[in-house]
mmCIF entry with sequence, helices, sheets and N, C-alpha, C, O atoms, coordinates in Angstrom:
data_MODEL
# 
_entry.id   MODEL 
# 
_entity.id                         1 
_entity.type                       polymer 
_entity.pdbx_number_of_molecules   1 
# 
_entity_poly.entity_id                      1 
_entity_poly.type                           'polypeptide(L)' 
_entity_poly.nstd_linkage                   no 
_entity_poly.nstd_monomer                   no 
_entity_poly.pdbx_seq_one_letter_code       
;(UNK)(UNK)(UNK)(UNK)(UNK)(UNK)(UNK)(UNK)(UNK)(UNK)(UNK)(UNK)(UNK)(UNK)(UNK)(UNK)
(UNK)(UNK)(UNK)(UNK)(UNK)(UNK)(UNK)(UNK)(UNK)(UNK)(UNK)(UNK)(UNK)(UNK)(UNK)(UNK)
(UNK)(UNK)
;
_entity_poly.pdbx_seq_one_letter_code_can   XXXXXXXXXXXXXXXXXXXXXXXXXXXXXXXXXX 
_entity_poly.pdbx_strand_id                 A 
# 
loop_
_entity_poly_seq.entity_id 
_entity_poly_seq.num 
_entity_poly_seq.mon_id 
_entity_poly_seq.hetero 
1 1  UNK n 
1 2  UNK n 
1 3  UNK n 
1 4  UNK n 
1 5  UNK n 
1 6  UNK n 
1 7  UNK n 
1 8  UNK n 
1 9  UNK n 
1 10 UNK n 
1 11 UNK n 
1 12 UNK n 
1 13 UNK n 
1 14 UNK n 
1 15 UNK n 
1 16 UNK n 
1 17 UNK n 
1 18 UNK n 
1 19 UNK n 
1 20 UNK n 
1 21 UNK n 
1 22 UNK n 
1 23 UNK n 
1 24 UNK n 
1 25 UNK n 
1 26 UNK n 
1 27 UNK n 
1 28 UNK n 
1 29 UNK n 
1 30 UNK n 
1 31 UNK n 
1 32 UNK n 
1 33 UNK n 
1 34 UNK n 
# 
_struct_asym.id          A 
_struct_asym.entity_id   1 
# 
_struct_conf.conf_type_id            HELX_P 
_struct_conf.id                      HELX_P1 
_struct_conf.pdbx_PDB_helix_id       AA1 
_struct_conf.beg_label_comp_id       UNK 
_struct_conf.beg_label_asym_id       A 
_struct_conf.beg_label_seq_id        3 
_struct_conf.pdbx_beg_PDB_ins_code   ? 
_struct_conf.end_label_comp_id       UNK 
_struct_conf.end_label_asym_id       A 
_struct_conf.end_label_seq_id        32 
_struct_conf.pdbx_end_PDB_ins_code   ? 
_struct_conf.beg_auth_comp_id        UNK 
_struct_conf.beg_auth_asym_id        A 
_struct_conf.beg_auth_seq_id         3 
_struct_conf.end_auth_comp_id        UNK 
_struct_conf.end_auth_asym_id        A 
_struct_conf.end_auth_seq_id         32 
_struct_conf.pdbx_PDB_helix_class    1 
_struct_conf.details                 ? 
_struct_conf.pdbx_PDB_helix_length   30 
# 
_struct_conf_type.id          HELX_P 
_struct_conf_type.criteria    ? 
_struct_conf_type.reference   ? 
# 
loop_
_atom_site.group_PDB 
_atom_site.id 
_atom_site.type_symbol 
_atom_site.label_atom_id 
_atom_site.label_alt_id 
_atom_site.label_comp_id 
_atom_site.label_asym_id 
_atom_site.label_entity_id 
_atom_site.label_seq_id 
_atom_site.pdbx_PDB_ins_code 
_atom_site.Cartn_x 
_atom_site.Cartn_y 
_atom_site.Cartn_z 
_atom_site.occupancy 
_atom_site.B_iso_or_equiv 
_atom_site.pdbx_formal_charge 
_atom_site.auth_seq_id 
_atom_site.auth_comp_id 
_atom_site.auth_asym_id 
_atom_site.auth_atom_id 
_atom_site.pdbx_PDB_model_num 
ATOM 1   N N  . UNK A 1 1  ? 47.749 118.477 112.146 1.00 0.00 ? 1  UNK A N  1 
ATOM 2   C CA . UNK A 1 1  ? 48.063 117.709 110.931 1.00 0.00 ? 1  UNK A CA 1 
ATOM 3   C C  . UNK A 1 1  ? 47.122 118.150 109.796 1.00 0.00 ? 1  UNK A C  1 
ATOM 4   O O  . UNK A 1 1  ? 45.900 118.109 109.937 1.00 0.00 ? 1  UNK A O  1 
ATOM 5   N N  . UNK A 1 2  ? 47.747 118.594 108.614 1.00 0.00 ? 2  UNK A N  1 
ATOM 6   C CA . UNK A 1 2  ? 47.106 119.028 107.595 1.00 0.00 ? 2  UNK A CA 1 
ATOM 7   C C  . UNK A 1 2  ? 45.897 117.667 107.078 1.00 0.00 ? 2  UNK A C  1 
ATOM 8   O O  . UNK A 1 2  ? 44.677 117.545 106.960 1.00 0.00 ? 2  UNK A O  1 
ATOM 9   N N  . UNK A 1 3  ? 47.109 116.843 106.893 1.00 0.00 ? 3  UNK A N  1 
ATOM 10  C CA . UNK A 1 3  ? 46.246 115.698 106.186 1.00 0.00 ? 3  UNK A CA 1 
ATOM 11  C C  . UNK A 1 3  ? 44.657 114.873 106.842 1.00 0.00 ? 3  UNK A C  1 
ATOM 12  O O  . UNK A 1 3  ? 43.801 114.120 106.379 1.00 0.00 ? 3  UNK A O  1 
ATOM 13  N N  . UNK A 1 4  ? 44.835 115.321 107.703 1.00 0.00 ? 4  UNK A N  1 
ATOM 14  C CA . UNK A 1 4  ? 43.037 115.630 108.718 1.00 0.00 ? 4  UNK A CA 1 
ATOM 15  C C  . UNK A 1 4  ? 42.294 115.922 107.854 1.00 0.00 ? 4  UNK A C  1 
ATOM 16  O O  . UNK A 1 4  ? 41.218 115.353 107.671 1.00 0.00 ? 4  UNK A O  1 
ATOM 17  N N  . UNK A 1 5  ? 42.644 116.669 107.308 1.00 0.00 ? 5  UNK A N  1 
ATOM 18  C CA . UNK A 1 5  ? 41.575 117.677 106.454 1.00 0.00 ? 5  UNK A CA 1 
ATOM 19  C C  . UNK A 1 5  ? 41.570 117.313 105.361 1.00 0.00 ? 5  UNK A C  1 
ATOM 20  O O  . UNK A 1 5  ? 40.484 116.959 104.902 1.00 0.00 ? 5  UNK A O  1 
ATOM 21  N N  . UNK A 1 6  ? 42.663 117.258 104.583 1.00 0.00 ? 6  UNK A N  1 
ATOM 22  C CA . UNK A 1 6  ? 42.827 117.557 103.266 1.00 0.00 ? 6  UNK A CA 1 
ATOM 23  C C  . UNK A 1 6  ? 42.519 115.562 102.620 1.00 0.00 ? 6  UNK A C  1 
ATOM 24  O O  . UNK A 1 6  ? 42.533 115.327 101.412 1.00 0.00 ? 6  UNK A O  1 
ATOM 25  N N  . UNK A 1 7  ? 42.371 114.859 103.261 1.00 0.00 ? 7  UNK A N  1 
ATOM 26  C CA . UNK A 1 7  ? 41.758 113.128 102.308 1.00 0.00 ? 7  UNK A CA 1 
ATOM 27  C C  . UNK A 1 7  ? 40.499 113.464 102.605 1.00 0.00 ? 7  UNK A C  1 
ATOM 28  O O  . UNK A 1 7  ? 39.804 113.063 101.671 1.00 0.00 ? 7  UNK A O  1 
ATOM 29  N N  . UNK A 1 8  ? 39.642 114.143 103.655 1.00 0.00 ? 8  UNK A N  1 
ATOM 30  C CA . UNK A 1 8  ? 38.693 113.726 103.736 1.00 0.00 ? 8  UNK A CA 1 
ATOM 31  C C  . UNK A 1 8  ? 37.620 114.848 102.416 1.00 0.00 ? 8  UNK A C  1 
ATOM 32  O O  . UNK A 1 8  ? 36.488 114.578 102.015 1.00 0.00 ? 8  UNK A O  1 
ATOM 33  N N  . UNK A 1 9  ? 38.506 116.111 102.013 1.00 0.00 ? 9  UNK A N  1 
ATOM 34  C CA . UNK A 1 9  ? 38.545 116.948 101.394 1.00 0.00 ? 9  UNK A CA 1 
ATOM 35  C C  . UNK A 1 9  ? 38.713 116.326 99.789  1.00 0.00 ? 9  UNK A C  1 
ATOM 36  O O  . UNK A 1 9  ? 37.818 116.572 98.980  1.00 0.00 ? 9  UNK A O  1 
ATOM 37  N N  . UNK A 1 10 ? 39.722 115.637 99.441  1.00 0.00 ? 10 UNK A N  1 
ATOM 38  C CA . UNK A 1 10 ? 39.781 114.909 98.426  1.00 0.00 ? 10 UNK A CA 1 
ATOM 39  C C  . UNK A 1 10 ? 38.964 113.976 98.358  1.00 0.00 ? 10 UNK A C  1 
ATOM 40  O O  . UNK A 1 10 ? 38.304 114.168 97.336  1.00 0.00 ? 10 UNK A O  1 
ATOM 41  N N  . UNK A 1 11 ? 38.567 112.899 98.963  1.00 0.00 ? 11 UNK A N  1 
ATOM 42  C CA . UNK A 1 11 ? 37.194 111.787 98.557  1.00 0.00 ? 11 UNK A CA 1 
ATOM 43  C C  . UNK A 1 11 ? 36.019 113.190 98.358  1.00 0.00 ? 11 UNK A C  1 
ATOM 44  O O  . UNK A 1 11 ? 35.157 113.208 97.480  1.00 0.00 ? 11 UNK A O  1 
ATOM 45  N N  . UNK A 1 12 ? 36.219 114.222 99.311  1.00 0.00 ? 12 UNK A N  1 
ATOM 46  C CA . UNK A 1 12 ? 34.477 114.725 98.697  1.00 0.00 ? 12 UNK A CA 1 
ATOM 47  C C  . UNK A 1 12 ? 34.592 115.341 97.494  1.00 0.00 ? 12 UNK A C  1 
ATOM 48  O O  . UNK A 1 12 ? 33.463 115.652 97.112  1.00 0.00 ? 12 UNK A O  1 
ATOM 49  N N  . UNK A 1 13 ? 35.427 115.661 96.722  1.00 0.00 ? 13 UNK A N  1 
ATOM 50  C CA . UNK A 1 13 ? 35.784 116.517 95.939  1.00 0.00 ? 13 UNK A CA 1 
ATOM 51  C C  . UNK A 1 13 ? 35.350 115.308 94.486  1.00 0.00 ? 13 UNK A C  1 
ATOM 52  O O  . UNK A 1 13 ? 34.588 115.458 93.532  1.00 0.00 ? 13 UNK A O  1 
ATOM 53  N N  . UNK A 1 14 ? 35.987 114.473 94.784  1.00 0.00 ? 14 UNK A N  1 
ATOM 54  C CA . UNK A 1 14 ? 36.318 113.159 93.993  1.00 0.00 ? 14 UNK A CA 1 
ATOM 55  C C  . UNK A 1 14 ? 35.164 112.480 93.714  1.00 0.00 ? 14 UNK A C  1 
ATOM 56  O O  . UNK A 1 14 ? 34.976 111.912 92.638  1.00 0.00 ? 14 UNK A O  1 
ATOM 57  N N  . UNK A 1 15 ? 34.209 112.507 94.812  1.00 0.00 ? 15 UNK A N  1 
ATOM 58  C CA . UNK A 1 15 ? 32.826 111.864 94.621  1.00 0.00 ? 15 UNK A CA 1 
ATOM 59  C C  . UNK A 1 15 ? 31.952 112.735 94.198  1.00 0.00 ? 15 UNK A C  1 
ATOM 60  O O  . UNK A 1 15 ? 30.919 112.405 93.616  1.00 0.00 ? 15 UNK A O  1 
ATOM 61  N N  . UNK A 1 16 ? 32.406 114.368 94.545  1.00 0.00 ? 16 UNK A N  1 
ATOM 62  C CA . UNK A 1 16 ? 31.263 114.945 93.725  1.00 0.00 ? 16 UNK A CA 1 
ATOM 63  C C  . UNK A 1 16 ? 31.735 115.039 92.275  1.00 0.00 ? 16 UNK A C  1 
ATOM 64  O O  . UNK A 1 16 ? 30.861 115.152 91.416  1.00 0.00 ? 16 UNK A O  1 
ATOM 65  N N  . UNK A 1 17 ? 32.974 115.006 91.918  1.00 0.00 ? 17 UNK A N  1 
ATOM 66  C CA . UNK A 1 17 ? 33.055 114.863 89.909  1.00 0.00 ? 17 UNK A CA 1 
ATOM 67  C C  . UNK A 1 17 ? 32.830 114.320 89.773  1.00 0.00 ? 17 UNK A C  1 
ATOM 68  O O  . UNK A 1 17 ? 32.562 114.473 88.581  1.00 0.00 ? 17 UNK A O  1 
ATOM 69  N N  . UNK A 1 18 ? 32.359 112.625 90.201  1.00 0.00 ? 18 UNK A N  1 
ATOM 70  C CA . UNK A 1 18 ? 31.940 111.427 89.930  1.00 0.00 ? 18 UNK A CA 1 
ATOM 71  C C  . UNK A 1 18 ? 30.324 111.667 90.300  1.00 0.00 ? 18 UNK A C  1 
ATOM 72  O O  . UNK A 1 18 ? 29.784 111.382 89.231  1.00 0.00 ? 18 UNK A O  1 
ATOM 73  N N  . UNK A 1 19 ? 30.095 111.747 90.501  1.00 0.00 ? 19 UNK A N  1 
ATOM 74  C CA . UNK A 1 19 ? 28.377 112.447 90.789  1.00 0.00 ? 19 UNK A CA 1 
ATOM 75  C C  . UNK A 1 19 ? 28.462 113.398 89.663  1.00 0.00 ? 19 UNK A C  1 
ATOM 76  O O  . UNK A 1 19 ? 27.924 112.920 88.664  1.00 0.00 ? 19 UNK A O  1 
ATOM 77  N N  . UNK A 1 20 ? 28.810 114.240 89.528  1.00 0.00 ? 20 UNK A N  1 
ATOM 78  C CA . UNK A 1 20 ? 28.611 115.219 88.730  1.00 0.00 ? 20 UNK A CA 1 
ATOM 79  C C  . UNK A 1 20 ? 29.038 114.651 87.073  1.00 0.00 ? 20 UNK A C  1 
ATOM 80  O O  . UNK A 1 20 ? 28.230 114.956 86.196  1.00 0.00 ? 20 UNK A O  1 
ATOM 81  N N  . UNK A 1 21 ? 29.993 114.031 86.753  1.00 0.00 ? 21 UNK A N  1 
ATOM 82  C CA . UNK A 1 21 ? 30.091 113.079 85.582  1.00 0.00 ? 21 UNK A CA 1 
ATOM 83  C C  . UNK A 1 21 ? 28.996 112.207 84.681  1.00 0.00 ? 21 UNK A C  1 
ATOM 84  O O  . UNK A 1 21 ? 28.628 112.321 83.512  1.00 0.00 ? 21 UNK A O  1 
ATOM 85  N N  . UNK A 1 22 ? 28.608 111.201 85.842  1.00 0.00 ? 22 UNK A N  1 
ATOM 86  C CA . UNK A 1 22 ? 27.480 110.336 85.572  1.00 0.00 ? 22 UNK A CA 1 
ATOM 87  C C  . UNK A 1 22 ? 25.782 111.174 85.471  1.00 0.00 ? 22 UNK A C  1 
ATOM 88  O O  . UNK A 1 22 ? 24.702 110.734 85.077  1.00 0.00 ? 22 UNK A O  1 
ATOM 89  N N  . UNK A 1 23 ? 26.125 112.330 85.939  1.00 0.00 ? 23 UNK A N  1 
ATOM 90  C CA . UNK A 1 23 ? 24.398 113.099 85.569  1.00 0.00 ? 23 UNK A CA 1 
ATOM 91  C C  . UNK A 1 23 ? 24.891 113.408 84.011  1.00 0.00 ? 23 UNK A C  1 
ATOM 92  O O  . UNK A 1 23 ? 24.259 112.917 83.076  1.00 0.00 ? 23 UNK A O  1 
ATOM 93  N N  . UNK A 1 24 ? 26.099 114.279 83.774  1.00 0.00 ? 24 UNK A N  1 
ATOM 94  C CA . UNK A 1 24 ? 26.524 114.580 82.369  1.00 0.00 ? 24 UNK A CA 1 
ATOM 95  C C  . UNK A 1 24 ? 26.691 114.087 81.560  1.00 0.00 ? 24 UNK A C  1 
ATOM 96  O O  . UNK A 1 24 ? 26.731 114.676 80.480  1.00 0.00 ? 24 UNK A O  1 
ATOM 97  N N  . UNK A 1 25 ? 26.940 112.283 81.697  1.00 0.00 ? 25 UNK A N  1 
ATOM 98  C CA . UNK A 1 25 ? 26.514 111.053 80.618  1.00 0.00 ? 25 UNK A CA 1 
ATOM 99  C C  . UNK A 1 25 ? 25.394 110.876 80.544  1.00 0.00 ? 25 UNK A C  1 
ATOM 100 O O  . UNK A 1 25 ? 24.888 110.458 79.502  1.00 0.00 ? 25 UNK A O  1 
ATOM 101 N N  . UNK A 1 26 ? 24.435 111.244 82.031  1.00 0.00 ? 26 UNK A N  1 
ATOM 102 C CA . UNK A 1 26 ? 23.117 111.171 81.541  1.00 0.00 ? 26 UNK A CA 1 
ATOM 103 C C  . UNK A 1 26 ? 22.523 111.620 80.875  1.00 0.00 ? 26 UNK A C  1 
ATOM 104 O O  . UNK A 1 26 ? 21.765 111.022 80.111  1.00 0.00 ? 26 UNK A O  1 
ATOM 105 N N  . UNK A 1 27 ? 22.775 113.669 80.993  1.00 0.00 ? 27 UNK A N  1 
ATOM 106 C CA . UNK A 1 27 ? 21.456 114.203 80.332  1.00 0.00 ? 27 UNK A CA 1 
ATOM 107 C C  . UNK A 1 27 ? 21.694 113.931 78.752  1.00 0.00 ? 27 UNK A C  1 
ATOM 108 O O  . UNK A 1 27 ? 20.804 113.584 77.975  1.00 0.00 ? 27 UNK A O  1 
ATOM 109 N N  . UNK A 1 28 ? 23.522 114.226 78.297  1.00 0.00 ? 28 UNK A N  1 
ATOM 110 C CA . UNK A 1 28 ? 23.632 113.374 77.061  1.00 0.00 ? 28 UNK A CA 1 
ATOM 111 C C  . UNK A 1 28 ? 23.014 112.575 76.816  1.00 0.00 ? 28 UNK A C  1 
ATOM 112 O O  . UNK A 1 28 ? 22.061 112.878 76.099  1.00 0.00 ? 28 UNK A O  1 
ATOM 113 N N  . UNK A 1 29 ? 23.109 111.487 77.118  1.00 0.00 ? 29 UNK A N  1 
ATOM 114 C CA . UNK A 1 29 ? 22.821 110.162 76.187  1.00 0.00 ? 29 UNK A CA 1 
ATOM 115 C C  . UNK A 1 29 ? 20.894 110.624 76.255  1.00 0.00 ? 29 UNK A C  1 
ATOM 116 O O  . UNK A 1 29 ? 20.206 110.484 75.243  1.00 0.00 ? 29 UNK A O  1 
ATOM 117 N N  . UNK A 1 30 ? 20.349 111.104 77.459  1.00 0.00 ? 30 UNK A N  1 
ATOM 118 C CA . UNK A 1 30 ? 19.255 111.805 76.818  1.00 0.00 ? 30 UNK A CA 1 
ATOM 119 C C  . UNK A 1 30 ? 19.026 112.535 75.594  1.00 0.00 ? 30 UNK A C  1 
ATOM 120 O O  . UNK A 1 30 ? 18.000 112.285 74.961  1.00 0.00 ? 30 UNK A O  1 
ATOM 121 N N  . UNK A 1 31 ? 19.841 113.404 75.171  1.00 0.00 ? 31 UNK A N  1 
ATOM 122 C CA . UNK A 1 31 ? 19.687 114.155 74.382  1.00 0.00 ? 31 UNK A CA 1 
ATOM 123 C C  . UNK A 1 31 ? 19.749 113.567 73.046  1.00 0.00 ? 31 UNK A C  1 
ATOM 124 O O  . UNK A 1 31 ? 18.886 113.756 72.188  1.00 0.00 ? 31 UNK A O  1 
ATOM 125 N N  . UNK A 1 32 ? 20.695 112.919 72.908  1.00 0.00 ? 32 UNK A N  1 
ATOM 126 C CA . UNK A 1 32 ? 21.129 112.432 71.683  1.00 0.00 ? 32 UNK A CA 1 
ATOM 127 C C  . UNK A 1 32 ? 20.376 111.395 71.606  1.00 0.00 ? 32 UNK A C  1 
ATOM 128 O O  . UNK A 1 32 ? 19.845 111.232 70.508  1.00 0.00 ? 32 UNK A O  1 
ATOM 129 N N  . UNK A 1 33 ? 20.126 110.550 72.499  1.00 0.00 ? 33 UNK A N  1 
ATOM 130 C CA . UNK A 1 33 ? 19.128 108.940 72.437  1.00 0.00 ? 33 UNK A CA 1 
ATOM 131 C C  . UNK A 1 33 ? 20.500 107.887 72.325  1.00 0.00 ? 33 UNK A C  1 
ATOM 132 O O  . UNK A 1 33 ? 20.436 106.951 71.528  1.00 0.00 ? 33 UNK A O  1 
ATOM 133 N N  . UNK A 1 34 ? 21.523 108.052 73.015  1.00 0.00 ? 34 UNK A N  1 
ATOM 134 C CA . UNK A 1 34 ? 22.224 106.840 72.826  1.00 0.00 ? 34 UNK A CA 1 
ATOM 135 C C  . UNK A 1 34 ? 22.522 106.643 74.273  1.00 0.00 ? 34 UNK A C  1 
ATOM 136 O O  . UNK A 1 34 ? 23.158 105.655 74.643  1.00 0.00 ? 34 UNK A O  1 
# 
């Protein structure tokens, strides 16, 4: 079964743009001060 693979493949994928998002609002709002 493909789908074995491929949700557990999508949540990691999904949590790392979401990880990876929230550092990129971070170093922004660093930068700018907002």
């Amino acid at each position: 079964m493909i789908s074995e693979y491929v949700l557990p493949t999508i949540a990691l994928i999904a949590s790392l743009a979401c990880v990876g998002f929230n550092i990129y609002i971070y170093i922004k709002s660093k930068k700018t001060g907002y």
